[in-house]
N, C-alpha and C positions, 0 to 999 in steps of 0.2 A: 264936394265929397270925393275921396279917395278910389281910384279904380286898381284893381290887380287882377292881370292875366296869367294864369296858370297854365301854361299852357305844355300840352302832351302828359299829361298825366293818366295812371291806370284807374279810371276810377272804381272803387270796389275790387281791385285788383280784373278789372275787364280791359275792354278796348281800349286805348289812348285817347284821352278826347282834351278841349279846351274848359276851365273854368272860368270866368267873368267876373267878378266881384266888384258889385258897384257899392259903395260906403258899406252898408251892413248885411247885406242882400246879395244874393248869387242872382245873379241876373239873366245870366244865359251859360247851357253849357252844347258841347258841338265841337265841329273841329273847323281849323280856317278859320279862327274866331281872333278878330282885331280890335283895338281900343284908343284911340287917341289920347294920350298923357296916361295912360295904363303904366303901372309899373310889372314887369314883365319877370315869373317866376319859369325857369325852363324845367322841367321837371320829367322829363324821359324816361319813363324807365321805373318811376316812382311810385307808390301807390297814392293815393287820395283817401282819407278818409272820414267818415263825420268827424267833430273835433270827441273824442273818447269825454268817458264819465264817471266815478267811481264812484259806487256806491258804499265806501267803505273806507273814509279818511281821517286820522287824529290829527288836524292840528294845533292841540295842546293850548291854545290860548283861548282863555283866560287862564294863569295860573302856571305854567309850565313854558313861559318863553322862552328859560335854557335850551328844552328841545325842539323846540320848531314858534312859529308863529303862523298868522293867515298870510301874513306877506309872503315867507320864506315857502311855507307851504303850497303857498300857491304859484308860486316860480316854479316850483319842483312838479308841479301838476301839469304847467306848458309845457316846462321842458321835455315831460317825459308822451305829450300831444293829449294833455286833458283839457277840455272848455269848462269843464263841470264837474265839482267834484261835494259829498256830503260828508258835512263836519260832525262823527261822533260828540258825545255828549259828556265822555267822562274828563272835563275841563276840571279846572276850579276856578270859579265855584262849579258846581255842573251845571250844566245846561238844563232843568228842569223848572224853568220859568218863562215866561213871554220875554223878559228884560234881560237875561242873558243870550236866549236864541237871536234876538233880535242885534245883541253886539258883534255877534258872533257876522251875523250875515252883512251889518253895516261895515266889519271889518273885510270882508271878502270885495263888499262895491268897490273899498279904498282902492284895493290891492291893485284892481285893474288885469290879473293874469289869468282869472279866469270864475266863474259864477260859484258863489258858495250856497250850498243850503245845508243851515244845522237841521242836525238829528235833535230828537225832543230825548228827554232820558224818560223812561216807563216811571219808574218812582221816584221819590223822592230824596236825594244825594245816592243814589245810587244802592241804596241801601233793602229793596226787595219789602217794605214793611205797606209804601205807601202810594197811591197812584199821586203823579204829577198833574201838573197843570194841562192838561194835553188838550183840553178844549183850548186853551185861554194863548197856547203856540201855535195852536192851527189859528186861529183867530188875528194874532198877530201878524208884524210885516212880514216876518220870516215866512209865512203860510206854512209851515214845519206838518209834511204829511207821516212821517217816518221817523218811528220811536223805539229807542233801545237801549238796556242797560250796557250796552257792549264793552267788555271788559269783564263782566261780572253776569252770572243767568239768572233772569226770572224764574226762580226754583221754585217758588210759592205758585199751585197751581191755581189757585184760588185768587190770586193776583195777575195772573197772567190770563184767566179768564174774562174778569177784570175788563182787563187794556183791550184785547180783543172785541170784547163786548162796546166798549168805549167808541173804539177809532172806526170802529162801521160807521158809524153814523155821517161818518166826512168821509169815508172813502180811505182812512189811513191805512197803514200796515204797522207789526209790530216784528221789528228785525231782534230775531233773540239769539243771544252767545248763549250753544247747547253744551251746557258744562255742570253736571250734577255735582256739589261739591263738596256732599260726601265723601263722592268714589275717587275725589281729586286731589284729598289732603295730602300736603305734602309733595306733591307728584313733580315732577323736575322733566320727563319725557314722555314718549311713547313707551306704555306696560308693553314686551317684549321679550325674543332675546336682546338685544343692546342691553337695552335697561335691567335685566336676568348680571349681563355679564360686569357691567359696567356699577351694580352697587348701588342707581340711582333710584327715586322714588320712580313709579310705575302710572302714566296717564290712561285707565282703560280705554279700549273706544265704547265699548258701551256707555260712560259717561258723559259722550253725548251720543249717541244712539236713542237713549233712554228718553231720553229732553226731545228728541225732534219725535220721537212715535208717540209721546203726550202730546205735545203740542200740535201736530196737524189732526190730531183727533180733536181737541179742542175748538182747531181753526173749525175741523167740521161740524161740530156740537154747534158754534155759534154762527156759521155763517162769515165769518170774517177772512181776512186774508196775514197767511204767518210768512213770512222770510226767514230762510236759514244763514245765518253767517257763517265765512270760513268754515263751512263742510269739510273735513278732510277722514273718511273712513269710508270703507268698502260697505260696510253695514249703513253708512247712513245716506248714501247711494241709493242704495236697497229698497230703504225706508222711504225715501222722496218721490221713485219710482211707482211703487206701491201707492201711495197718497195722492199722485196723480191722476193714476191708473182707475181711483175712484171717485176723480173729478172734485178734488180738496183745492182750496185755492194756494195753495203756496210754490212759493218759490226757492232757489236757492244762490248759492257763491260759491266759486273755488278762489282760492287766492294763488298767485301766480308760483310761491315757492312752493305751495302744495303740489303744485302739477311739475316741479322738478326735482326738489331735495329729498331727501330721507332722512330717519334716524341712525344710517351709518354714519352721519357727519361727526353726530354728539360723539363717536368714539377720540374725538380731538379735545375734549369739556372746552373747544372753542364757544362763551355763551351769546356768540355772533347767531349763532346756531338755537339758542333757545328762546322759542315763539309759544304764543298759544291760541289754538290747539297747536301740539307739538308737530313735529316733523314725523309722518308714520315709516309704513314700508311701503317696500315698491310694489307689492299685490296692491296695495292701495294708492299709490301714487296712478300706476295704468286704469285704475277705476276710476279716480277723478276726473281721468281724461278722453276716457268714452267717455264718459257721463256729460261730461261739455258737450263731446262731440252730438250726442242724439237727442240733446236740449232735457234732461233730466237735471243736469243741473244747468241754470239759467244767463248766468254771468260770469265773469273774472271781475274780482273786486280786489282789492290792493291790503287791503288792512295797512296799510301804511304806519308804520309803530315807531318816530322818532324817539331815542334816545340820545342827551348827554354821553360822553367820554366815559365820563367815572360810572354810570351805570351800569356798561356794558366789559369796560375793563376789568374785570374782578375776577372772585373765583366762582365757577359754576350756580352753586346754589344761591348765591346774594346777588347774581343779574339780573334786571331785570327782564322781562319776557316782551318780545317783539322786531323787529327788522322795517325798515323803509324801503320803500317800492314805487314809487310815482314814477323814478327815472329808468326805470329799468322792468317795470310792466311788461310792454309790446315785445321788447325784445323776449322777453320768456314767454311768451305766448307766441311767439313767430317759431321760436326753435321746436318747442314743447308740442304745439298744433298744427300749425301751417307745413312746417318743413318736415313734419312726419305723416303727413295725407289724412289728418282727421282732420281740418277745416279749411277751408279758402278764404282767402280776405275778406268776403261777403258774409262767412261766417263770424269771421270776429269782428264787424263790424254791428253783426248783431249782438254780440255777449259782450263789447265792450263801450257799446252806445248806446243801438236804438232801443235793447232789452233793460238795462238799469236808466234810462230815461224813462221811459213808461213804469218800471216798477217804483220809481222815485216820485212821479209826478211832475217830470221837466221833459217830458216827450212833447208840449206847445214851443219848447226854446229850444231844445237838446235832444239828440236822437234823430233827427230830420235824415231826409234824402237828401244827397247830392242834387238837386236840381233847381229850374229856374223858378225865385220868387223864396225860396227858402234861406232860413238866416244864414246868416256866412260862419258859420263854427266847423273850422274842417282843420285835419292832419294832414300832413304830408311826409312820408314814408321813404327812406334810401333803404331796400330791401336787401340792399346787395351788400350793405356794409357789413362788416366783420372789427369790433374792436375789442379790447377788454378793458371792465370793468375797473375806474377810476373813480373811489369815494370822494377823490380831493375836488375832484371837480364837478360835485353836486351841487346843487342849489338848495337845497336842503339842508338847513342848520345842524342836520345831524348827520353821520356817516354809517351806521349799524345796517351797512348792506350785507348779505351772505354771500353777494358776488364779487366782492372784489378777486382783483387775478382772473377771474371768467371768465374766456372770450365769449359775447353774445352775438347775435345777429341784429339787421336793422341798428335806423337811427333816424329819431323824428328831426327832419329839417327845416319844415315851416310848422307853427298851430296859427293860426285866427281864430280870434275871438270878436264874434260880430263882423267879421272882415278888418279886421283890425292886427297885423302880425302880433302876436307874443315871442314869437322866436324864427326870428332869422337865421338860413344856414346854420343850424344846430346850434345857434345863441340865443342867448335870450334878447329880446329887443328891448 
């Protein structure tokens, strides 16, 4: 079996120490650490970190192989230092059977770049009438703890009770897109000035405000445990807070452009730019980012949204809604967090590992410590790079990044998966 010495690296962004990695297992860590037929990573300078997770991935297949696939996708997931990442459900067909979750995750074993676990969908085609098969996923090979219409909210509160009611019984959670859709016909941004001056349809935030303060009342009524997805409002902050505060089991996500962009971009109808939930303001972008910082909100999750060319090429109101982010995650959460004193590498190795490991149910493979006898799934960090943003050179079938021209920070130079490199010197191996 395979030996790799890491050696001089910050782990946790701490001390410099030695990493080991004998086949799939960290062996030993320390400093002075030697290895006979070791192959030798020198890493000075670098951070270390568990190999990242996201709890919030569309890789489009089944059905949608124009924009991405589990291969392509999960190239873009090492690339960007994920070992682990969960596959949304709004496929085609969807994901709301034992026999699609199950292709879904046999397609990720194929890929080899890094661990897939499908998401279950709550109902049936996604259509909010009917609960899915959500025993008969957990029961399957996938083991599918984590269920959601995402793309679309469980607005029926009486279904959503439901699923709640359901996914106790195994320990699942029910991750819901809080999107009343009512208050969202029509709607093309953040309701605002922009959208006041710019003529476009108006996204309240109380429309999901409304959805997360039902729903962790609910989580409380049943005892269950609710995830929020892509959180992005000052009010729904607020609202998570509050719900904690009364010991409600839920959790939540910022997604990485949330904690940078605005709705001043959309003054460009660039619809690189149109995601949902929209792009807010910056009274709400600096609450997204306490709210990481003092663990109110729980993770950074990617929402990863490939699109086709022609999707996204268009005129405003006929783009589709979303942006890709695997490769370019760490970097926005290194500028966004780190390099403005609300977290230390130790913290975002908790919102982007060990905390969506355990809320996933891959905290026995995924989320580990750096230490010896623990799986070998780790990052490795160039903290000091400075590049900008090149869509051409994603690994990702799709380009519909909001960064391009950006200079970012950081650049993951090694991942392991199992001790195993997926990317060498900022390639892919």
């Amino acid at each position: 079996m395979s030996k790799t010495l890491i050696r001089g690296a910050k782990v946790l962004g701490g001390e410099a120490q030695d990493v080991l990695i004998d086949g799939e297992t960290i062996s030993e860590v320390g400093t002075g650490l030697s290895a006979d037929g070791a192959t030798v990573v020198e890493a000075a300078d670098q951070v270390l970190l568990p190999g990242l997770v996201d709890l919030h991935t569309h890789l489009r297949e089944p059905g949608r192989e124009d924009s991405e696939t589990v291969l392509t996708g999960t190239r873009a997931a090492a690339s960007g230092g994920y070992t682990a990442v969960f596959a949304m459900a709004n496929t085609f067909p969807v994901a709301d059977t034992a026999g699609v979750v199950e292709q879904v995750y046999r397609l990720g074993k194929e890929s080899g770049y890094c661990d897939v676990q499908p998401i279950g969908a709550v109902t049936i085609g996604l259509e909010g009438k009917k609960l899915s098969e959500l025993g008969a996923m957990h029961e399957s090979a996938a083991r599918v703890t984590v269920f959601s219409d995402d793309g679309k909210c469980v607005d029926d509160a009486v279904i959503m009770r439901r699923a709640l009611e359901y996914v106790k019984a195994f320990g699942g959670v029910i991750a819901q897109h809080a999107q009343e859709p009512r208050l969202t016909e029509g709607a093309q941004m953040n309701e605002g000035i922009v959208s006041a001056e710019l003529g476009l349809g108006g996204w309240p935030a109380v429309a999901e405000e409304s959805i997360i303060a039902r729903d962790v009342l609910l989580a409380e009524h049943v005892g269950s445990r609710v995830h929020i997805c892509h959180l992005s409002t000052a009010g729904s902050v607020e609202i998570v807070r509050w719900a904690k505060s009364r010991g409600i089991d839920v959790t939540a996500e910022v997604t990485p452009h949330h904690l940078l962009l605005t709705d001043e971009l959309v003054r460009s109808y660039n619809p690189v730019y149109k995601v949902n939930p929209p792009l807010r303001t910056e009274r709400d972008v600096m609450a997204l980012r306490e709210a990481l910082a003092d663990g109110t909100i729980d993770i950074v999750a990617t929402d990863h949204a490939p699109h086709p060319h022609e999707d996204k090429d268009c005129e405003w109101a006929a783009a589709a809604m979303g942006m890709v982010g695997l490769e370019t995650a760490l970097s926005v959460v290194q500028q966004t967090m780190v390099e403005t004193g609300l977290l230390d590498w130790a913290g975002v190795a908790e919102r982007m590992s060990f905390a969506p490991a355990r809320i996933g149910g891959l905290s026995h493979r995924h989320g580990r410590p750096v230490s010896a006898g623990e799986p070998a799934n780790l990052t490795l960090v160039d903290t000091s790079y400075r590049g900008v943003v090149d869509p051409a050179g994603f690994a990702s079938r799709s380009r519909n990044t909001p960064y391009e021209g950006r200079e970012l920070p950081g650049r993951v130079t090694h991942t392991f998966l199992r001790g195993r490199t997926t990317v060498v010197d900022g390639k892919l191996a």
